[in-house]
Residue, then its C-alpha position, 0 to 999 in steps of 0.5 A: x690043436x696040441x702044441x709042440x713038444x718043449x725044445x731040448x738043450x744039452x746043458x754042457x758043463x766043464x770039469x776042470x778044477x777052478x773053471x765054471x764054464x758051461x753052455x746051453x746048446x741046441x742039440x738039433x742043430x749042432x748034431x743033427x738027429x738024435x741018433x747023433x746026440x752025445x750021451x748024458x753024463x762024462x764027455x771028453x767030446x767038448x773043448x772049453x776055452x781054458x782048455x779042460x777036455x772032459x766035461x758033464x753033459x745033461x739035456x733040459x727042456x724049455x727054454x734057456x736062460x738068458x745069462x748063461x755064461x756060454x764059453x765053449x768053441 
């Protein structure tokens, strides 16, 4: 019996100077299939909490850590 494939995250990181928020998020239940999935890379998609649009989005398999500083809307 094989197991199931790892989860994938999609690790979102703000880019404005002086803020360090980022957020780990399940892409599947936010975006639906994958066909929907925002793009690896620059995104203007995201609105953090200090108000800075553009972000850098990758995705990552396993699981999150559990001190992730999630300060997304």
């Amino acid at each position: 019996m094989r197991e199931p494939p790892p989860r994938r995250w999609l690790h979102v990181r703000c880019l404005r100077p002086y803020c360090g928020r980022e957020a780990l998020i399940d892409p599947a239940a936010r975006f639906g299939a994958e066909a929907g999935w925002p793009a690896a890379g620059l995104s203007r998609r995201f609105v953090c909490r200090c108000g800075g649009r553009a972000a850098h989005v990758s995705y990552g398999d396993g699981k999150p850590k559990p001190d992730n500083p999630c300060g997304w809307l």
